[in-house]
One Martini backbone bead per residue (centre of mass of N, CA, C, O) as a GRO file, in nm:
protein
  431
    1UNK     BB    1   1.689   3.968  -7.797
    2UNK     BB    2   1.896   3.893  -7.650
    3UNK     BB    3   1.852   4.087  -7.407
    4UNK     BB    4   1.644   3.962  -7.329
    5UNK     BB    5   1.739   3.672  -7.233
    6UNK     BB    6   1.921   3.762  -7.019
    7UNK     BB    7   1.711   3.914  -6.860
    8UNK     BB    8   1.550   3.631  -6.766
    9UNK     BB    9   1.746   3.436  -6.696
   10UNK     BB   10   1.828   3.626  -6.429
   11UNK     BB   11   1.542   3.629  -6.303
   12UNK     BB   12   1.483   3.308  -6.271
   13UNK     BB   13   1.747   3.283  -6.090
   14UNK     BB   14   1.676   3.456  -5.892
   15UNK     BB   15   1.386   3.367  -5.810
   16UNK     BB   16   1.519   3.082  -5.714
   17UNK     BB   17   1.705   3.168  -5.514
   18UNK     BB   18   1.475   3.327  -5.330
   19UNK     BB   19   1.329   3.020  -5.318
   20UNK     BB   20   1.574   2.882  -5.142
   21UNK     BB   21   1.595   3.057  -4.889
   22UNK     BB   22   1.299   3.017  -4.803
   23UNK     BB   23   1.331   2.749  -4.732
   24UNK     BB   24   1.587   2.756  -4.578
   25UNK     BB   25   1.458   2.947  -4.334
   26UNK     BB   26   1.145   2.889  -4.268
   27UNK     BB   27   1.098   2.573  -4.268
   28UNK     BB   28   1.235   2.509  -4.022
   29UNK     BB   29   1.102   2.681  -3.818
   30UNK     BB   30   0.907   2.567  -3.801
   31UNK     BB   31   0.942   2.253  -3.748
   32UNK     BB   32   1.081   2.349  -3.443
   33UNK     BB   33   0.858   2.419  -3.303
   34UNK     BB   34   0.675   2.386  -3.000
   35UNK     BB   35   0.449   2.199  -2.904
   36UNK     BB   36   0.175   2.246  -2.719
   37UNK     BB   37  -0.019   2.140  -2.447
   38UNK     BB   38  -0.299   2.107  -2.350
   39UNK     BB   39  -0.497   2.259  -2.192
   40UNK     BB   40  -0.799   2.275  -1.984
   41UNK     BB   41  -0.926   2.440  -2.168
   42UNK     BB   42  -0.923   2.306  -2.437
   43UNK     BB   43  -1.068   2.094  -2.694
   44UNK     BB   44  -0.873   1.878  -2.689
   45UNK     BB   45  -0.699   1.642  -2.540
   46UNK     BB   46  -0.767   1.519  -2.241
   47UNK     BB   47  -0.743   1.385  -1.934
   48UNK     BB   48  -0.752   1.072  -1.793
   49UNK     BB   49  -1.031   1.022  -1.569
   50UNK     BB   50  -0.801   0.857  -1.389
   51UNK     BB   51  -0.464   0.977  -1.427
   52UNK     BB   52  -0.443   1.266  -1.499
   53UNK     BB   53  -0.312   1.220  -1.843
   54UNK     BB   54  -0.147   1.274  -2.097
   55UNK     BB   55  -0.117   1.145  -2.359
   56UNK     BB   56   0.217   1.010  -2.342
   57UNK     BB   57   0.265   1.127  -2.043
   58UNK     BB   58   0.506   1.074  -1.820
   59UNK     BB   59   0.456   0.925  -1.521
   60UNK     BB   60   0.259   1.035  -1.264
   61UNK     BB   61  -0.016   1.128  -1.164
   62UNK     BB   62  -0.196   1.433  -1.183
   63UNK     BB   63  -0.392   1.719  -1.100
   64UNK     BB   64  -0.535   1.919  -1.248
   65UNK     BB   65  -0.413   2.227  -1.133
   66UNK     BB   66  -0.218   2.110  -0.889
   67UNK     BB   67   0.053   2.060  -0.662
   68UNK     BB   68   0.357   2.009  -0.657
   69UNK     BB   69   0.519   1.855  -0.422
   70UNK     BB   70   0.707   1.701  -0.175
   71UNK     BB   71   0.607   1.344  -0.215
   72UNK     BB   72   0.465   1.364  -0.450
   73UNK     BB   73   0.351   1.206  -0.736
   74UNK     BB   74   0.535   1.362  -0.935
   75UNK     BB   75   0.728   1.296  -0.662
   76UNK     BB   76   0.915   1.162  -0.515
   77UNK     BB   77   0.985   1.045  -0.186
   78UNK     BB   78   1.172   0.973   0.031
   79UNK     BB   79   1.126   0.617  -0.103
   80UNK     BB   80   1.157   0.734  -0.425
   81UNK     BB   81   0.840   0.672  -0.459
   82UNK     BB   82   0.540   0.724  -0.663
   83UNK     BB   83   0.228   0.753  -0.482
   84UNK     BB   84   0.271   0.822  -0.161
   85UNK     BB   85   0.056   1.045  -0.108
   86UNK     BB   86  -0.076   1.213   0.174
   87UNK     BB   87  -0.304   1.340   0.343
   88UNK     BB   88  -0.301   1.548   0.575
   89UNK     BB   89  -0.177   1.343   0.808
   90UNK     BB   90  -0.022   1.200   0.650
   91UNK     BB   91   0.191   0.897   0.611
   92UNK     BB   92   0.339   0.620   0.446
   93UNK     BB   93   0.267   0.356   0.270
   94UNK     BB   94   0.329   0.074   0.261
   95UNK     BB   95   0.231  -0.085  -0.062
   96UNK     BB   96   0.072   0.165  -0.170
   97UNK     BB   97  -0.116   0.218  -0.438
   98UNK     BB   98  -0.078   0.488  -0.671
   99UNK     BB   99  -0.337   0.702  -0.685
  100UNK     BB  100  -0.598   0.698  -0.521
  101UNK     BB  101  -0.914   0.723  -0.465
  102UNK     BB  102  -0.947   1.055  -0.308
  103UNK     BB  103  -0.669   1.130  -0.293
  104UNK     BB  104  -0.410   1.277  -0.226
  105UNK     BB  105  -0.114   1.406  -0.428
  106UNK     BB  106   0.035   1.491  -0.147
  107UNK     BB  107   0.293   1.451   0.123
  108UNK     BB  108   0.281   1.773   0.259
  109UNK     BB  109   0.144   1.963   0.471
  110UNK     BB  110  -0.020   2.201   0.250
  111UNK     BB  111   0.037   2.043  -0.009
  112UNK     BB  112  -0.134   2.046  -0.219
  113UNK     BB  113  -0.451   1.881  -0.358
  114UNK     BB  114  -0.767   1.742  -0.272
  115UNK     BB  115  -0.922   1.516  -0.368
  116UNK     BB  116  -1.265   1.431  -0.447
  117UNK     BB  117  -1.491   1.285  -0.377
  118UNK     BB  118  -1.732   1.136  -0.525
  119UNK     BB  119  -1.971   1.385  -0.570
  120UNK     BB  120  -1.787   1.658  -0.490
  121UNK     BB  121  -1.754   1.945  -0.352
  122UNK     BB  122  -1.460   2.161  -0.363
  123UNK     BB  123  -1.574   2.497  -0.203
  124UNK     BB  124  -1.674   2.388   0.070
  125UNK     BB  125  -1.524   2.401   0.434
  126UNK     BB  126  -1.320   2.435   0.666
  127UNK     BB  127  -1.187   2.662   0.828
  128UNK     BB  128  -0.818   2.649   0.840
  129UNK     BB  129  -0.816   2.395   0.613
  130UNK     BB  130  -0.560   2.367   0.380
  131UNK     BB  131  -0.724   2.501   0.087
  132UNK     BB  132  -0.829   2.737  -0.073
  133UNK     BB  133  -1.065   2.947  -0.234
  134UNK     BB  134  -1.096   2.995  -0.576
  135UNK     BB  135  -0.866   2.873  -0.744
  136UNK     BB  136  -0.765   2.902  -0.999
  137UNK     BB  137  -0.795   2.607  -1.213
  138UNK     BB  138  -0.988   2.383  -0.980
  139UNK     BB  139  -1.256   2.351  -0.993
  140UNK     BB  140  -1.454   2.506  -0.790
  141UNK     BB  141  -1.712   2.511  -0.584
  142UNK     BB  142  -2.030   2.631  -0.390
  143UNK     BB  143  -2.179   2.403  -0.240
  144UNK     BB  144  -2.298   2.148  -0.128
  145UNK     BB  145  -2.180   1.806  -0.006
  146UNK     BB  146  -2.174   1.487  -0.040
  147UNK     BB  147  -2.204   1.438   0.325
  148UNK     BB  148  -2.095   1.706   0.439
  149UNK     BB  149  -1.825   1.746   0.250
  150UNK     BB  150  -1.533   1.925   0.206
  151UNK     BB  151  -1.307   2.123   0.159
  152UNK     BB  152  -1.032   2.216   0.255
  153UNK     BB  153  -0.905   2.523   0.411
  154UNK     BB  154  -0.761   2.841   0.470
  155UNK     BB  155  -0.967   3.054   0.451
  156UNK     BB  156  -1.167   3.249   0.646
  157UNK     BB  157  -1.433   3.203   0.453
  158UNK     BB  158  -1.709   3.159   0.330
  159UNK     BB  159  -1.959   2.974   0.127
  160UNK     BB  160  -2.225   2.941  -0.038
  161UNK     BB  161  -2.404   2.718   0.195
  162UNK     BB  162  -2.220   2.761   0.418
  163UNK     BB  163  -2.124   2.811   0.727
  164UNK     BB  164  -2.165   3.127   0.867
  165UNK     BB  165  -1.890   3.037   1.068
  166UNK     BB  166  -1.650   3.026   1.278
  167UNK     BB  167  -1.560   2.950   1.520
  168UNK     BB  168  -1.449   3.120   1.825
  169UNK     BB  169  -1.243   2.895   1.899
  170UNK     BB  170  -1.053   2.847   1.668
  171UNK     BB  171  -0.925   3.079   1.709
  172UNK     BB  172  -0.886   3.118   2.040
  173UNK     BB  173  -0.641   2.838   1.989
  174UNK     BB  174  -0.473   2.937   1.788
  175UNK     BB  175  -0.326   2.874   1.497
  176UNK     BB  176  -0.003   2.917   1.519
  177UNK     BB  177  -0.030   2.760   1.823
  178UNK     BB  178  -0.139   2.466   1.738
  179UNK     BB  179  -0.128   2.173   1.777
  180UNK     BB  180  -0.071   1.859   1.622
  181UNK     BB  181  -0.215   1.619   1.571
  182UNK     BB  182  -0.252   1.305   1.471
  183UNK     BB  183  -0.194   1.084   1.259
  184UNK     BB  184  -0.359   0.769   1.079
  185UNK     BB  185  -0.034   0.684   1.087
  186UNK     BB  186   0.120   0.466   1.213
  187UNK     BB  187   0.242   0.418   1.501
  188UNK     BB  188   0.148   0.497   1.860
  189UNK     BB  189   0.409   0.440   2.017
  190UNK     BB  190   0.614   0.613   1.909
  191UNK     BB  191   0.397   0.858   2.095
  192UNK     BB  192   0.358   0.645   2.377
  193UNK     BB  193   0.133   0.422   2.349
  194UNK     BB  194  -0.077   0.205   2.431
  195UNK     BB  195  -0.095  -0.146   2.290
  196UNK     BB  196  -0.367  -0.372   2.236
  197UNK     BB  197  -0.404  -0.745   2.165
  198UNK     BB  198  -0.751  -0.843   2.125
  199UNK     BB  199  -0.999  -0.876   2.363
  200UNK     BB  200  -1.322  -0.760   2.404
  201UNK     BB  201  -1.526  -0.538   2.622
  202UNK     BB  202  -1.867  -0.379   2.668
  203UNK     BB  203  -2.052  -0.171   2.910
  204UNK     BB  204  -2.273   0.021   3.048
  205UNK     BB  205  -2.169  -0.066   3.327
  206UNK     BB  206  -1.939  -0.087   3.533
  207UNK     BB  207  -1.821  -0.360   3.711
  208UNK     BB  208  -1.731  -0.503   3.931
  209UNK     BB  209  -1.467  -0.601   4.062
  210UNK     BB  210  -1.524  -0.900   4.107
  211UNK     BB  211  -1.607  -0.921   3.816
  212UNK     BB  212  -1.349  -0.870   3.699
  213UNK     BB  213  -1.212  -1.091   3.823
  214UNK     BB  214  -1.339  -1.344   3.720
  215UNK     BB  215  -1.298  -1.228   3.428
  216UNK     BB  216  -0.985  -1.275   3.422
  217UNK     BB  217  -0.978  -1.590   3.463
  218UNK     BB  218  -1.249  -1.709   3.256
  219UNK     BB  219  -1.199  -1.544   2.991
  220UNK     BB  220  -1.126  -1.395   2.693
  221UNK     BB  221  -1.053  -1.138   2.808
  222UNK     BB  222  -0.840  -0.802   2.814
  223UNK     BB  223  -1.074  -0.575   2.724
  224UNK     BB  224  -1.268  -0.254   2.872
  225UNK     BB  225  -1.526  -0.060   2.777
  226UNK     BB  226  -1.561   0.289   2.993
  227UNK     BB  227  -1.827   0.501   3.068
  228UNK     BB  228  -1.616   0.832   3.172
  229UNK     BB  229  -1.873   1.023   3.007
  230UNK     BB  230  -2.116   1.225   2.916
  231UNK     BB  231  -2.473   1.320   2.878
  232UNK     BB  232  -2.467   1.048   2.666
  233UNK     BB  233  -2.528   0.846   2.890
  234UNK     BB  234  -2.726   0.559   3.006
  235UNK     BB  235  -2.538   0.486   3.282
  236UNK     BB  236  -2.460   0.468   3.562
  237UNK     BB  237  -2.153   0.509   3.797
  238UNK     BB  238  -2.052   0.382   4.063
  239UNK     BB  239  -1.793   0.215   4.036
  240UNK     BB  240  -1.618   0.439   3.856
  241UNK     BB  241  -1.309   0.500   3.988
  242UNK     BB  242  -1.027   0.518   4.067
  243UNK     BB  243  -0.972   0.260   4.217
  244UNK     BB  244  -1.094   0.067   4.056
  245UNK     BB  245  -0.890   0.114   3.785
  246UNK     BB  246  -0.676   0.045   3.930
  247UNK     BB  247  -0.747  -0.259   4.018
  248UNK     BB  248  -0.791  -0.362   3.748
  249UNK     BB  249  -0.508  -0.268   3.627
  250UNK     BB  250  -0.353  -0.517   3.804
  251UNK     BB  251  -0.537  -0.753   3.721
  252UNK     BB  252  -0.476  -0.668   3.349
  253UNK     BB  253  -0.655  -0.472   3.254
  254UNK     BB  254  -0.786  -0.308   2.981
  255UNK     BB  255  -0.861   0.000   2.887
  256UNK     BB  256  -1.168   0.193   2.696
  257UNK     BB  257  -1.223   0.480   2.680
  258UNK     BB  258  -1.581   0.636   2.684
  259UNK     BB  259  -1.739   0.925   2.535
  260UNK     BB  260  -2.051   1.052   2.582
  261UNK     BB  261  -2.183   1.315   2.373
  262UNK     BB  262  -2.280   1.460   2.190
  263UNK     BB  263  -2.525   1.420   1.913
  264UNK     BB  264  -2.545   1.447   1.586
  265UNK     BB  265  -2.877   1.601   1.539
  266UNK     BB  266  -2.924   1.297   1.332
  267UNK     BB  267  -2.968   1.083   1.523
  268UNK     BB  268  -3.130   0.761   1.511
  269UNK     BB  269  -3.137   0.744   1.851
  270UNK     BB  270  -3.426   0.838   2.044
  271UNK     BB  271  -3.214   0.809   2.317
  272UNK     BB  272  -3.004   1.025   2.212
  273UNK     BB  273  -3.142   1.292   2.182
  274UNK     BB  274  -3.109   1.464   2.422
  275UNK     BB  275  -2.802   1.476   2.302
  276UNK     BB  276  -2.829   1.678   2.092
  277UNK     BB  277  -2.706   1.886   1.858
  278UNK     BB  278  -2.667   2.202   1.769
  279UNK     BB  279  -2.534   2.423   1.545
  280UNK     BB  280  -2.427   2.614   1.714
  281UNK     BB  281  -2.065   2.588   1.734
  282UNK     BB  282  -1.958   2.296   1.743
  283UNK     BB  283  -1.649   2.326   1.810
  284UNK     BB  284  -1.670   2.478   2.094
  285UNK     BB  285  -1.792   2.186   2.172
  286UNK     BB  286  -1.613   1.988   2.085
  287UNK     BB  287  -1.399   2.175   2.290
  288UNK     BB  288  -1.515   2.130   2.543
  289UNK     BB  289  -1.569   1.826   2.597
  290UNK     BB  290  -1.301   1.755   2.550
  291UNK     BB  291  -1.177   1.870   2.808
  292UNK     BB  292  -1.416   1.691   2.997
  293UNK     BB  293  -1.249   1.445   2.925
  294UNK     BB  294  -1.005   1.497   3.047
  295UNK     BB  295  -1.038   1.546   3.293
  296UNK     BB  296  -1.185   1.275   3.381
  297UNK     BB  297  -0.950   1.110   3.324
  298UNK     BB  298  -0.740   1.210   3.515
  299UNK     BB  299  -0.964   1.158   3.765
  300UNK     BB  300  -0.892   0.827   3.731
  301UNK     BB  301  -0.549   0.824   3.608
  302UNK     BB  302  -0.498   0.933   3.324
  303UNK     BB  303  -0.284   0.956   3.101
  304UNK     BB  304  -0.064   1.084   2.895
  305UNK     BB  305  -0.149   0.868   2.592
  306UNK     BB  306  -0.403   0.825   2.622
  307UNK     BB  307  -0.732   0.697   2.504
  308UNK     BB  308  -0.974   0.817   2.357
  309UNK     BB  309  -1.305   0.831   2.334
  310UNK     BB  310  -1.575   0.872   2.086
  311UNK     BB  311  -1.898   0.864   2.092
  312UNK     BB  312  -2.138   0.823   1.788
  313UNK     BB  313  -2.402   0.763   1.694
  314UNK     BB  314  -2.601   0.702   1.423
  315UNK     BB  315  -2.626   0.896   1.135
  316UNK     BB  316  -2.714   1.109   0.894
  317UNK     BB  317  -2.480   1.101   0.644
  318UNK     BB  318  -2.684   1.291   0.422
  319UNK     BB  319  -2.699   1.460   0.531
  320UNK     BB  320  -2.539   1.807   0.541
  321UNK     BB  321  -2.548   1.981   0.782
  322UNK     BB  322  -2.522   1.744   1.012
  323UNK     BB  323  -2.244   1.662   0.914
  324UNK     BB  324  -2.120   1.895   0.927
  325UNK     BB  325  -2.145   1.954   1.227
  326UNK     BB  326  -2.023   1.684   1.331
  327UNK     BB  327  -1.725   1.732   1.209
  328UNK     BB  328  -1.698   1.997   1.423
  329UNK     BB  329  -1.716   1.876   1.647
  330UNK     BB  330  -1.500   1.651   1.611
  331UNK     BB  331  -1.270   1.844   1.607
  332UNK     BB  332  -1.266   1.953   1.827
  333UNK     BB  333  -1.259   1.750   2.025
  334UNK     BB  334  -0.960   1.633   1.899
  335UNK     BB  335  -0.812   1.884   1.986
  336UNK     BB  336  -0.824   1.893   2.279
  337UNK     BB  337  -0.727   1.603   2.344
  338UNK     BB  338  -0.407   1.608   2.178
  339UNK     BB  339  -0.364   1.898   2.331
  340UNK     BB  340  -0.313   1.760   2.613
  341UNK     BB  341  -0.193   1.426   2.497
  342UNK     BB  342  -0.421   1.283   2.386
  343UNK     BB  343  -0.573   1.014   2.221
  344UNK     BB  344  -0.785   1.010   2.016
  345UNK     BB  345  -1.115   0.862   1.942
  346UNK     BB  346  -1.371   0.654   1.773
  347UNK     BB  347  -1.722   0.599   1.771
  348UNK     BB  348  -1.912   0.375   1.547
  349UNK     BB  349  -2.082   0.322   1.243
  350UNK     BB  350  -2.003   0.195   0.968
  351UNK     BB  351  -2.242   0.345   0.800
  352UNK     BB  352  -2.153   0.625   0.929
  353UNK     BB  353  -1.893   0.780   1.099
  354UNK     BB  354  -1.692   0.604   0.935
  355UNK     BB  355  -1.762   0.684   0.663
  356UNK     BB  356  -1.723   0.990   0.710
  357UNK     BB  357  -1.430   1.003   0.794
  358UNK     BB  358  -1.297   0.872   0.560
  359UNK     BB  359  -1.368   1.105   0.372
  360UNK     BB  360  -1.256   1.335   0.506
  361UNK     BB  361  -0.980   1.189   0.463
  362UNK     BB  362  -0.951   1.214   0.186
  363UNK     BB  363  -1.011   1.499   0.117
  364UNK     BB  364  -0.781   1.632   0.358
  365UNK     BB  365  -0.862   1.643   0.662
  366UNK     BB  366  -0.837   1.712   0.975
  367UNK     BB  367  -0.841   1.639   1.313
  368UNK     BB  368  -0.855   1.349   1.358
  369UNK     BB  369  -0.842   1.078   1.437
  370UNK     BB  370  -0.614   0.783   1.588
  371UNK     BB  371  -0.861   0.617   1.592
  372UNK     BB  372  -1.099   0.309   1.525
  373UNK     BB  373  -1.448   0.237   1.612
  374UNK     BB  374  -1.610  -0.001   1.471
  375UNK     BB  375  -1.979  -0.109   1.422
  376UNK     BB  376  -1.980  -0.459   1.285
  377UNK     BB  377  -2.265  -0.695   1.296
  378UNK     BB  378  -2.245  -1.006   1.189
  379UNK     BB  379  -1.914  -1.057   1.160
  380UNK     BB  380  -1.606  -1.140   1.123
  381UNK     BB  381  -1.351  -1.061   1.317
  382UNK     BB  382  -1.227  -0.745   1.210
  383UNK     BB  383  -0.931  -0.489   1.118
  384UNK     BB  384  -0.941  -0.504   0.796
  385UNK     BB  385  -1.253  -0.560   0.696
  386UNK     BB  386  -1.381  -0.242   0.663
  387UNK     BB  387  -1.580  -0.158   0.380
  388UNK     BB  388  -1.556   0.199   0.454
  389UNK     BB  389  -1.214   0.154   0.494
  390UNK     BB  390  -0.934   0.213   0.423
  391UNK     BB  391  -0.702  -0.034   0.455
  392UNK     BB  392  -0.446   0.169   0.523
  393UNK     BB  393  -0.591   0.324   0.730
  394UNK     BB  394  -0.553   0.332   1.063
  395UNK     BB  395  -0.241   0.245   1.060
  396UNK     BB  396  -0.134   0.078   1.268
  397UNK     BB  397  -0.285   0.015   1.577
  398UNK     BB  398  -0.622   0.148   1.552
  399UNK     BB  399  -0.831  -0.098   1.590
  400UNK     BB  400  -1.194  -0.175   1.619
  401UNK     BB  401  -1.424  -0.450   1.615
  402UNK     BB  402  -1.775  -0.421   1.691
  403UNK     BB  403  -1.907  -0.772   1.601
  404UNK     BB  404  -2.105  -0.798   1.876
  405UNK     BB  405  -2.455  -0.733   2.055
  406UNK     BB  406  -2.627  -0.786   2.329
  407UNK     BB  407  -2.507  -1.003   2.489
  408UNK     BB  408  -2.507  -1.295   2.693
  409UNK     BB  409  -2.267  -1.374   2.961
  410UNK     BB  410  -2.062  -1.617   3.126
  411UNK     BB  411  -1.858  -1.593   3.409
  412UNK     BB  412  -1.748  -1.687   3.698
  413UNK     BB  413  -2.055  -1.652   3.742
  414UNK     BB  414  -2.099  -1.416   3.576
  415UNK     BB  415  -2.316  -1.160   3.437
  416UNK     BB  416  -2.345  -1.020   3.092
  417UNK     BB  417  -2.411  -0.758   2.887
  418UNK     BB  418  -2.238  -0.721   2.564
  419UNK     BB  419  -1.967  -0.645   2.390
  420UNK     BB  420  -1.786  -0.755   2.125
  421UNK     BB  421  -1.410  -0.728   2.084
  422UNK     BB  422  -1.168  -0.651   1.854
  423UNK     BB  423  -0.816  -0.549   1.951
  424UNK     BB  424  -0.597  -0.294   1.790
  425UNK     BB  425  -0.523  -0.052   2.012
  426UNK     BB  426  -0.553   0.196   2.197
  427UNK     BB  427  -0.478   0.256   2.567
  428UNK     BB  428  -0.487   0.301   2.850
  429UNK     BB  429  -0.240   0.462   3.146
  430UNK     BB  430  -0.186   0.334   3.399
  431UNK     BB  431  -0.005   0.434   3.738
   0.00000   0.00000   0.00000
């Protein structure tokens, strides 16, 4: 009976001791082990649908599945402070509030996924334009964006639903050595530009030396907008030569150079229509004109550096097909425009192409304009008041805002049916 009792002792012993082991050495390495914070696809809790982080995440926003480059939000830009990348062609905004809906969150040219207008599919883009398609984890769509507006891309191809091919001027202007556009922000001086600070007018046929000499004693003017090329002006220009040009601007007139070429293809006017365009090919269309805008500028004595303007009166951007190809169609123009030297510019109404190329640099696609002339009327005139417009791009010196129009003035006796405009913006450079 002893020996039987010494031998349970020394079991429950053991057998605490081996309970004894198993807690320490088992027990804190659970315990110990890293809690993995839940993936996009997880089904437990998910990122903010406003900061794009998760509870408890510190530092600033990023869209989950995006690429953190230099510069963007998720780390400190050049200075410093985090919430500043802002879509290809686009530099630092000084007190940009960090984190912009529809802003890309990459600060360096190709880097980072720009985010999506809300209401916009991210799959299918203007090929060639930033962001390759069907990256996985990036939550990519393949059909077409509302307002015609797509995500840009690296790809070669298209997506299903979307025009299907690249224009071959595209190519054609060689990709790898394609000059840089000018991006939405910055001074433009810095580029060489000239920019006018006032009053402005426009009017369809450039009026007599004559009467520019009166209006220039005697009206609040000193900037005129010159309709000097493109198959959709509505005016002959007899007046129009480089002498003239010379002259006025002796005078001390500022030119705001503009161009009507296609339009639209669901352009609003008319009076318009015979000047739209077809789907076929818009890039090498709007690479065609462009060159064809400088040629004329050139022509008048406008120098490189000169801001030359697009004319696109008011079209349907809720047409999806019609936006899509007037963005190419832009798109080419600007690039032909910039490549020669010359500063593109827009001009439109703001609840058409204006609203429609805002999104097109929220969603973060290139070769946009480097000025934006926008036409609503009957507001006070600004040029930081455009509500379809971030406030912060296209700034500073790139704006005009033609805030009144079909009016009819009288100065020096002289009298004319103008549109009114206040400008802060590149004008022509003639020498």
């Amino acid at each position: 009976m002893r020996q039987k009792n010494h031998i349970i002792r020394r079991l429950v012993v053991l057998v605490a001791t081996l309970a004894s082991l198993f807690a320490a050495g088992v027990a804190p390495a659970a315990s110990t082990a890293p809690v993995a914070a839940p993936s996009d696809g997880d089904q437990g809790v998910g990122p903010d649908p406003v900061t794009g982080s998760y509870p408890g995440a510190q530092g600033s926003p990023v869209s989950p599945g995006s690429a953190v480059s230099p510069g963007s939000a998720a780390s400190p830009g050049p200075q410093g402070s985090a919430g500043q990348g802002l879509p290809t062609g686009l530099g630092p905004v000084p007190g940009r509030p960090p984190g912009l809906p529809g802003q890309s969150q990459g600060g360096m040219p190709g880097l980072g996924q720009p985010q999506g207008v809300p209401g916009q599919d991210q799959g299918q883009g203007v090929p060639g334009q930033g962001q390759s398609q069907g990256v996985p984890g990036q939550g990519q769509g393949t059909g077409p964006a509302a307002d015609g507006l797509t995500a840009p891309r690296n790809g070669a191809g298209t997506a299903a639903g979307s025009v299907a091919r690249t224009d071959a001027a595209d190519a054609a202007l060689g990709r790898a050595h394609r000059p840089a556009t000018q991006g939405t922000t910055g001074d433009p001086r810095a580029m060489g530009a000239r920019v006018f600070e006032g009053q402005g007018f426009d009017t369809c046929q450039a009026p007599s030396a004559a009467t520019m000499n009166a209006w220039r004693q005697s009206s609040p003017y000193r900037a005129v907008g010159i309709y000097f090329g493109g198959h959709g002006r509505g005016c002959s220009q007899p007046n129009l030569t480089r002498a003239w040009v010379e002259q006025v601007s002796r005078m001390g007139w500022n030119l705001i150079p503009t161009y009507v070429g296609s339009q639209a293809p669901c352009v609003g006017s008319k009076h318009k229509r015979k000047a739209a365009m077809s789907h076929h090919e818009p890039y090498a269309r709007g690479a065609k004109e462009g060159q064809d805008a400088v040629s004329k500028a050139q022509a008048l004595g406008m120098k490189p550096r000169s801001a030359l303007y697009l004319d696109m009166e008011a079209y349907d951007r809720g047409n999806t097909r019609c936006a899509d190809t007037t963005l190419r169609f832009i798109k080419g123009w600007n690039r032909a425009v910039s490549g020669a030297g010359y500063l593109p510019g827009f001009y439109s109404s703001g609840n058409s192409g204006i609203a429609h190329l805002e999104q097109a640099r929220a969603a973060g696609h290139g070769d946009l304009p480097a000025a934006m002339w926008f036409a609503r009327w009957n507001v006070p005139p600004s040029v930081d008041g455009e509500p379809k417009m971030n406030r912060e791009a296209w700034q500073p010196h790139r704006r005009i805002h033609q805030f009144e129009g079909n009016v009819k003035r009288k100065h020096g006796g002289r009298t004319l049916h103008i549109d009114r405009n206040l400008v802060d913006a590149p004008v022509a450079i003639v020498e």
